[in-house]
PAZAKE-581767 format. One record per residue: residue in three letters; x, y, z of N, C-alpha, C in turn. Coordinates in pm, 1 decimal. Example, Ala and Ser with C-alpha at 12.3 -4.5 7.8 and 13.67 -1.06 7.14 Angstrom:
residues 2
  residu      n_xx      n_yy      n_zz     ca_xx     ca_yy     ca_zz      c_xx      c_yy      c_zz
     ALA    1319.0    -569.0     780.0    1230.0    -450.0     780.0    1320.0    -330.0     780.0
     SER    1285.0    -225.0     708.0    1367.0    -106.0     714.0    1290.0       3.0     787.0
END
This chain:
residues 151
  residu      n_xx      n_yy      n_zz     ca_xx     ca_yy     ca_zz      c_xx      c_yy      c_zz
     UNK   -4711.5     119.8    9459.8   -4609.9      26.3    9412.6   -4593.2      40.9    9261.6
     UNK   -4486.1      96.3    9169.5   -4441.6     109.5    9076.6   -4443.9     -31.4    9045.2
     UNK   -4459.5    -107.6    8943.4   -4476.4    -200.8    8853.0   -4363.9    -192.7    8723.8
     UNK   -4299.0    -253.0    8661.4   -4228.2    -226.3    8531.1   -4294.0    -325.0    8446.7
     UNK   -4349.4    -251.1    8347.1   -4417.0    -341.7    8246.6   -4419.6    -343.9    8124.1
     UNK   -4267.6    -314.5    8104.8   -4205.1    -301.9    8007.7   -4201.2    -401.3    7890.1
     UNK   -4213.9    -566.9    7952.7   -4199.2    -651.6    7857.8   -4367.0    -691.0    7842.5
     UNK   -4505.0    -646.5    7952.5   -4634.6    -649.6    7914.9   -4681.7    -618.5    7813.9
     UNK   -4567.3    -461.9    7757.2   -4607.7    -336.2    7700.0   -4607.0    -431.8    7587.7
     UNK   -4467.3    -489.8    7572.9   -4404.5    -590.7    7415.2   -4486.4    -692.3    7416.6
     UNK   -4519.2    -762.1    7515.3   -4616.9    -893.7    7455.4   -4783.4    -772.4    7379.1
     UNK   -4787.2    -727.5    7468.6   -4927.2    -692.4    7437.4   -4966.3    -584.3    7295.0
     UNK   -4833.6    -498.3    7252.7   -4794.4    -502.0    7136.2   -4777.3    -588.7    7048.4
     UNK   -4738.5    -688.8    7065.1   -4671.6    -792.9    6972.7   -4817.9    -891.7    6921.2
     UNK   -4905.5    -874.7    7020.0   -5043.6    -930.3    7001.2   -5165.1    -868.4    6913.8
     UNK   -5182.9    -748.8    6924.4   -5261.1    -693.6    6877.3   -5221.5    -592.8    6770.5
     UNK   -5086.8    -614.3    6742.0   -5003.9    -597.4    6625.2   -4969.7    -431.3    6590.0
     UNK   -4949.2    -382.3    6653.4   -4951.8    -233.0    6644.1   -4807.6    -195.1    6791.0
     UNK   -4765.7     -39.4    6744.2   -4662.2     -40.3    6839.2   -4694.6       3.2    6974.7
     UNK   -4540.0      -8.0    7065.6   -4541.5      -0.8    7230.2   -4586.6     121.8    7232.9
     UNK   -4572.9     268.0    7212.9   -4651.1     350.9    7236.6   -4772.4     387.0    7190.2
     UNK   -4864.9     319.5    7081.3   -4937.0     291.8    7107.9   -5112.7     247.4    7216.1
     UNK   -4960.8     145.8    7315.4   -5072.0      61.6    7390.6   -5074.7     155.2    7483.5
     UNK   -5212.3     156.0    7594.3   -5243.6     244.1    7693.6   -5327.5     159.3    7808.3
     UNK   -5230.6     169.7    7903.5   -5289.2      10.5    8005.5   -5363.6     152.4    8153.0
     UNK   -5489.4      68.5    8166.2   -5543.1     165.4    8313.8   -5477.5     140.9    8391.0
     UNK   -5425.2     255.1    8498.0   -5391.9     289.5    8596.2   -5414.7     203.5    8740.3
     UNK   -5529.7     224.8    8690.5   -5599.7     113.7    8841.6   -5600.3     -44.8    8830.9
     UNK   -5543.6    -111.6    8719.0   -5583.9    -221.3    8676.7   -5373.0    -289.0    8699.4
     UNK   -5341.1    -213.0    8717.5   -5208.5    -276.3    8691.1   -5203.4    -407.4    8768.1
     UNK   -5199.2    -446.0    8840.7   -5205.0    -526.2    8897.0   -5249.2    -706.3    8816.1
     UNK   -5391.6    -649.9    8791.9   -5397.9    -764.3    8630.0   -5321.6    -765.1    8532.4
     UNK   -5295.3    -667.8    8485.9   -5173.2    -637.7    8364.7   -5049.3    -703.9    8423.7
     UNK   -5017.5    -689.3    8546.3   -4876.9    -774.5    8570.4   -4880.6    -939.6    8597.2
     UNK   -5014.1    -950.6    8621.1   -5060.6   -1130.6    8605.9   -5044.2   -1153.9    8486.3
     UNK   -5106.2   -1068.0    8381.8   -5122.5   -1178.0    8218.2   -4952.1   -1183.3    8193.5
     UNK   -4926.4   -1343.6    8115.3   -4831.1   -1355.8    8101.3   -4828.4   -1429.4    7935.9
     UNK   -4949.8   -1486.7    7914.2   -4989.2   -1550.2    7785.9   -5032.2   -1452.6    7694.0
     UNK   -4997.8   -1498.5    7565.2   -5100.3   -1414.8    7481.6   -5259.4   -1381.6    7468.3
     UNK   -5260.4   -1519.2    7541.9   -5431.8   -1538.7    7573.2   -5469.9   -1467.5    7623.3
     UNK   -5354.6   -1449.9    7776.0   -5413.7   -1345.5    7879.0   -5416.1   -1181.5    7849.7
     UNK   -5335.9   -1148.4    7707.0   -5321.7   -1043.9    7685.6   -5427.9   -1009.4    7615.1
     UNK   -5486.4   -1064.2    7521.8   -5610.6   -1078.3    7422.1   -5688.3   -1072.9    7529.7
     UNK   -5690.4   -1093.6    7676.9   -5832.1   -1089.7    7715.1   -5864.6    -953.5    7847.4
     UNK   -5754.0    -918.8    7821.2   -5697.8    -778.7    7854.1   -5760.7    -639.4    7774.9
     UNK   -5757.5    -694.3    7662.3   -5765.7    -586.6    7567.0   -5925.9    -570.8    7533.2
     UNK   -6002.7    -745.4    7558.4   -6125.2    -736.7    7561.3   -6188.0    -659.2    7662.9
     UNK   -6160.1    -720.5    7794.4   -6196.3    -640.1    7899.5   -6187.7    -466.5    7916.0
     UNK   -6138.0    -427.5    7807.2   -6101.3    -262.2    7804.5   -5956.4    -196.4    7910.8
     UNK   -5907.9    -313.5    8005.5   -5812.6    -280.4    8072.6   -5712.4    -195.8    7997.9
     UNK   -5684.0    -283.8    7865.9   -5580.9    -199.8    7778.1   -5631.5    -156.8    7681.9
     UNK   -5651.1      -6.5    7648.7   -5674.6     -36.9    7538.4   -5586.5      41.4    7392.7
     UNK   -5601.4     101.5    7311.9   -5531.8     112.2    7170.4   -5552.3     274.4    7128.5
     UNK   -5450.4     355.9    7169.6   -5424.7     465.5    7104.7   -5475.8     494.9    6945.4
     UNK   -5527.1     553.3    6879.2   -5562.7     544.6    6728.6   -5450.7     619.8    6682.4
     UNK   -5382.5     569.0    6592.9   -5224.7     598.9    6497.1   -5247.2     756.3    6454.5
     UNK   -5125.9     828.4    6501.9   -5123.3    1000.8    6447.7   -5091.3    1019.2    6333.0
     UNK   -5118.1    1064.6    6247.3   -5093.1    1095.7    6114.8   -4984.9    1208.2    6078.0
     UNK   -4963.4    1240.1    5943.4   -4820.6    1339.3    5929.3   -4948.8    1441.9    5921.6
     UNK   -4845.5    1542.0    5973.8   -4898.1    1681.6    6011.8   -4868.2    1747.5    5869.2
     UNK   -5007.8    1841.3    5822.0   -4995.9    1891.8    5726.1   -4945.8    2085.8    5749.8
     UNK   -4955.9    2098.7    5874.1   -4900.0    2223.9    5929.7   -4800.8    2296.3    5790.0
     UNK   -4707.0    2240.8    5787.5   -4615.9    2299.9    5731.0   -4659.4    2281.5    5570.2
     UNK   -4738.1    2208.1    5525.3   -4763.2    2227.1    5376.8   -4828.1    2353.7    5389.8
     UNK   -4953.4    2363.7    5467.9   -5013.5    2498.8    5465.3   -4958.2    2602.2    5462.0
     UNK   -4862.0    2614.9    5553.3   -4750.6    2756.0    5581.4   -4684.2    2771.4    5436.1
     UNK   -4629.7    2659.3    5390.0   -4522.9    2683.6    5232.6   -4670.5    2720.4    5126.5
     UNK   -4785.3    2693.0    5125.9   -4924.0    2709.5    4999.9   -4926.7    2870.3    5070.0
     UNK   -4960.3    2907.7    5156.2   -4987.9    3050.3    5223.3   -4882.2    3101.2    5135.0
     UNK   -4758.2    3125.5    5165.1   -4641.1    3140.1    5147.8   -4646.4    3181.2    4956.9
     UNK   -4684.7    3064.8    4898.5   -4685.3    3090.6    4765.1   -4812.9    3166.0    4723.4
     UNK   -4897.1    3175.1    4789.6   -5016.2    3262.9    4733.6   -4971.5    3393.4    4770.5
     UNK   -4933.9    3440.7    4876.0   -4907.9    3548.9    4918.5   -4774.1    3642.4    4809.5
     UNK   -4723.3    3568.5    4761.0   -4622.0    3598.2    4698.1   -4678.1    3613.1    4569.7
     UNK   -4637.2    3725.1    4480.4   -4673.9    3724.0    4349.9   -4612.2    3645.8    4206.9
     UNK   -4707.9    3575.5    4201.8   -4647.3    3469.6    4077.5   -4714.3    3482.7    3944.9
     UNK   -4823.2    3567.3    3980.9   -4940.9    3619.4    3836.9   -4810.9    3716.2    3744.8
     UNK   -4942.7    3702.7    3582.7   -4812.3    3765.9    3511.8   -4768.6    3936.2    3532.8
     UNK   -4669.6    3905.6    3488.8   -4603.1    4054.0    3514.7   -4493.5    4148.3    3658.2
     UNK   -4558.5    3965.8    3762.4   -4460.5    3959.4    3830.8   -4364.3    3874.6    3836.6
     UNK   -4362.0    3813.5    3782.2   -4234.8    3675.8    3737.0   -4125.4    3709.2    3690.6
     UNK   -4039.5    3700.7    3751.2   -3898.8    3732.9    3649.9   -3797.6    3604.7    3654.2
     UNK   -3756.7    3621.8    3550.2   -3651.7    3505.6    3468.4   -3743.0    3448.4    3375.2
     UNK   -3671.7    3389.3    3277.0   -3715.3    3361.5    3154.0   -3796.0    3235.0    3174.3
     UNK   -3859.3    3186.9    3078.7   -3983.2    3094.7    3069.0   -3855.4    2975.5    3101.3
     UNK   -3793.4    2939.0    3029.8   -3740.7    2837.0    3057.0   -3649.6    2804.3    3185.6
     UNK   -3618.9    2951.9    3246.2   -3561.6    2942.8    3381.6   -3672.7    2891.0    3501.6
     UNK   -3808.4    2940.9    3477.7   -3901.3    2919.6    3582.9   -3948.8    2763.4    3592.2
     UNK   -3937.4    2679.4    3419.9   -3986.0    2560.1    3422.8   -3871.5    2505.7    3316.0
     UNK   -3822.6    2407.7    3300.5   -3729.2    2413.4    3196.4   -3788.9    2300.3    3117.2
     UNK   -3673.6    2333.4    2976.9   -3763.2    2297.5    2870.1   -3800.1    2151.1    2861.4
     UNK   -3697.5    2101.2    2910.0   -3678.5    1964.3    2895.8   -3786.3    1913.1    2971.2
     UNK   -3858.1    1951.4    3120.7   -3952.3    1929.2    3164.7   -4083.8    1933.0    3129.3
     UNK   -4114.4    2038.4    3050.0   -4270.8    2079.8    2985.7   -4239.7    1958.7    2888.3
     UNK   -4120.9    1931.2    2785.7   -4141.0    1831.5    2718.9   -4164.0    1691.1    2769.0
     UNK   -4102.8    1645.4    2842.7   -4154.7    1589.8    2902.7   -4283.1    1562.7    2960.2
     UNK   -4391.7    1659.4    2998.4   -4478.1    1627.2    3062.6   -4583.7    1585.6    2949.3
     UNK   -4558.3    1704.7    2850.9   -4629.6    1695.9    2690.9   -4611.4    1590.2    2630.2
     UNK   -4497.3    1491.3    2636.6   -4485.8    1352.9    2552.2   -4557.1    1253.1    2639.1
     UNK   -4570.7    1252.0    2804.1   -4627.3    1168.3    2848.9   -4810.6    1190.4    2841.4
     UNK   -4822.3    1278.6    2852.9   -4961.8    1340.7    2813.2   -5007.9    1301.4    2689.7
     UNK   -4912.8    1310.0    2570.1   -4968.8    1255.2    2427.6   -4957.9    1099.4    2411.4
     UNK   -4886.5    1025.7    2491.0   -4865.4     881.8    2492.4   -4994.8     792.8    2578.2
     UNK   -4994.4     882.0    2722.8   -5117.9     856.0    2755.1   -5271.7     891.3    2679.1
     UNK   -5261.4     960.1    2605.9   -5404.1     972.7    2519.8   -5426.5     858.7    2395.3
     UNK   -5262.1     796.2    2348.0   -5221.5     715.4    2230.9   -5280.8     581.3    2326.4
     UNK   -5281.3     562.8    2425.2   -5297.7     479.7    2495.8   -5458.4     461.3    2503.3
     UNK   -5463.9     531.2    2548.7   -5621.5     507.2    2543.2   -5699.9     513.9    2445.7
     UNK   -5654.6     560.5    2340.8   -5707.7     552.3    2199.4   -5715.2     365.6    2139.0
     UNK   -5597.0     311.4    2187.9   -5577.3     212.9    2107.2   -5619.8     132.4    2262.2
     UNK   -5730.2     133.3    2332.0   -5731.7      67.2    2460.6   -5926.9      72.4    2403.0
     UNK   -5970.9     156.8    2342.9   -6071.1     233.4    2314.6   -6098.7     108.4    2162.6
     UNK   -5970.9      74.4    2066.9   -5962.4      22.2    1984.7   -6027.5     154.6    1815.2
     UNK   -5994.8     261.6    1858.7   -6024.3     363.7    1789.0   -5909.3     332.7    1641.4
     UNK   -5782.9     295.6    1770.5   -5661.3     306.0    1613.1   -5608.9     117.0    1633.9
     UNK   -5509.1     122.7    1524.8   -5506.8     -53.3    1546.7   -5353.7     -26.0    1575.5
     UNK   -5299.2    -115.3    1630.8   -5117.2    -141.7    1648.7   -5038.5    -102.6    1606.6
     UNK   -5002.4     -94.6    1468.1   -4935.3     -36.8    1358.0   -4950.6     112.9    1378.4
     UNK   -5079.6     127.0    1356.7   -5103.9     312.1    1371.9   -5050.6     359.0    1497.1
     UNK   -5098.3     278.5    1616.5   -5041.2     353.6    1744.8   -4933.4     370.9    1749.6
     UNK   -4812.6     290.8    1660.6   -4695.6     262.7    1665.8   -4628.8     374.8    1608.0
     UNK   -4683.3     401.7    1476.1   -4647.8     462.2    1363.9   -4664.5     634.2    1464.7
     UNK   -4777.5     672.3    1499.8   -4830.3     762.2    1605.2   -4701.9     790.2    1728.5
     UNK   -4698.1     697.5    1778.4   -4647.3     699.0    1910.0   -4502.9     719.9    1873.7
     UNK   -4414.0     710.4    1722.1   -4286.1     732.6    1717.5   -4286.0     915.9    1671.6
     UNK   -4388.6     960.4    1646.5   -4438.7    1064.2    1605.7   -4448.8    1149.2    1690.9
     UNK   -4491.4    1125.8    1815.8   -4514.4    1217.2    1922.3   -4374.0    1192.1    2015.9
     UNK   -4261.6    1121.8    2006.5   -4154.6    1089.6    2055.5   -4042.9    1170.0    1970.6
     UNK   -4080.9    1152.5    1826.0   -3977.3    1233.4    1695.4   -4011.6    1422.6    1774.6
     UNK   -4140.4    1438.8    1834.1   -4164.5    1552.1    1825.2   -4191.8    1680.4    1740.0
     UNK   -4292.9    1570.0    1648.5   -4373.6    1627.5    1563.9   -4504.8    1671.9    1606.7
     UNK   -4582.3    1632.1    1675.2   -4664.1    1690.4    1755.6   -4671.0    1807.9    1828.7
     UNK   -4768.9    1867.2    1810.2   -4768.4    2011.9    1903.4   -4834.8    1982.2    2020.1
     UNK   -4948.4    1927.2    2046.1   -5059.3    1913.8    2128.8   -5149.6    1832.9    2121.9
     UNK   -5197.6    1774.9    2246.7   -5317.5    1726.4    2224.7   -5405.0    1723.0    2155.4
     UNK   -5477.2    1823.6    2068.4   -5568.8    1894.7    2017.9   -5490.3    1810.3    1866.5
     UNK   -5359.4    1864.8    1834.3   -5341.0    1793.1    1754.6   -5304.9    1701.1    1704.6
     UNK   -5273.2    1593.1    1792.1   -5280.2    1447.6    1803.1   -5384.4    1372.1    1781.9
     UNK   -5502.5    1476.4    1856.2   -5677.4    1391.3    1797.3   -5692.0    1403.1    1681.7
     UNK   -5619.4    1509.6    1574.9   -5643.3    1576.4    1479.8   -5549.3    1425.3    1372.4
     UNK   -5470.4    1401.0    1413.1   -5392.0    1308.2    1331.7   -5384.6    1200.4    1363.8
     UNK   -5514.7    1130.8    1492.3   -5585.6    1019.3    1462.4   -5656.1    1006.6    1397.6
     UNK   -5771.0    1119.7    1404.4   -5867.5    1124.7    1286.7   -5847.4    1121.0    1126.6
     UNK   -5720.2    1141.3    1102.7   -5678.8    1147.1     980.6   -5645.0    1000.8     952.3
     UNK   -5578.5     940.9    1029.0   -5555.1     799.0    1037.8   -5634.1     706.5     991.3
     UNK   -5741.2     778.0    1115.3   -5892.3     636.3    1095.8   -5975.8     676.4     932.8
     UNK   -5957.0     816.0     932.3   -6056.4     823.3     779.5   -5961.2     748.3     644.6
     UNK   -5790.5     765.1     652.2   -5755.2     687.1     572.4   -5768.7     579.2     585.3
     UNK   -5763.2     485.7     676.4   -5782.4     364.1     640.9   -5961.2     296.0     652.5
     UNK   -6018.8     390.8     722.2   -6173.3     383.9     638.4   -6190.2     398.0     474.4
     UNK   -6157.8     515.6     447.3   -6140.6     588.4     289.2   -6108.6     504.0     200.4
END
């Protein structure tokens, strides 16, 4: 005897809070499954093991692997690259990554209490003007900072 338990599937989803495919009701048990009609009775369904709970599938990383294969296999070391530096990454982007990189270090400097408000300020319009080259020399012109106003 076929059973439709279509709206069991929805209460008993709707209870244990997760979706209709998901739930996985035994075979041999249908019969109880078409008695519960309460939530109660569904909660005590799920105790009993009659129904129980698929564990959630995750995104498949298949295809990241295939596109990483894909780029290793392919030559990107130097001397095989063609188009110009700024065609492969453009400029506006490296700058970008370089001003957030020097803002985040301004940050933690003055989080550190190394520089005081004013300086970070004075600093932080500095690495935005794009006077800065690098990291390396941003530590270089905190340190100059803190010895002047030590000095």
């Amino acid at each position: 005897m076929v059973v439709n338990l279509a709206a069991k599937r929805r209460l008993l989803a709707r209870v244990t809070g997760v979706g209709i495919h998901r739930i996985r009701m035994d075979p041999e048990r249908l019969p109880d499954i078409s008695d519960a009609i309460t939530r109660q009775n569904a909660r005590g369904l799920v105790t009993a093991g009659i129904v129980t709970i698929r564990t959630a599938g995750g995104t498949s990383r298949g295809r990241a692997q295939d596109k990483r294969d894909q780029r290793h296999k392919r030559g990107t070391k130097q001397g095989s690259k063609q188009g110009r530096k700024g065609a492969r990454t453009s400029r506006k982007r490296t700058h970008v990554a370089k001003v957030r990189a020097l803002r985040r270090l301004l940050k933690i400097a003055k989080a550190r209490q190394d520089i005081t408000n004013p300086e970070f300020w004075a600093l932080y319009k500095r690495v935005g003007g794009n006077t800065v080259r690098n990291r390396a020399h941003l530590r270089q012109l905190i340190e100059e900072t803190v010895s002047k106003r030590v000095g």
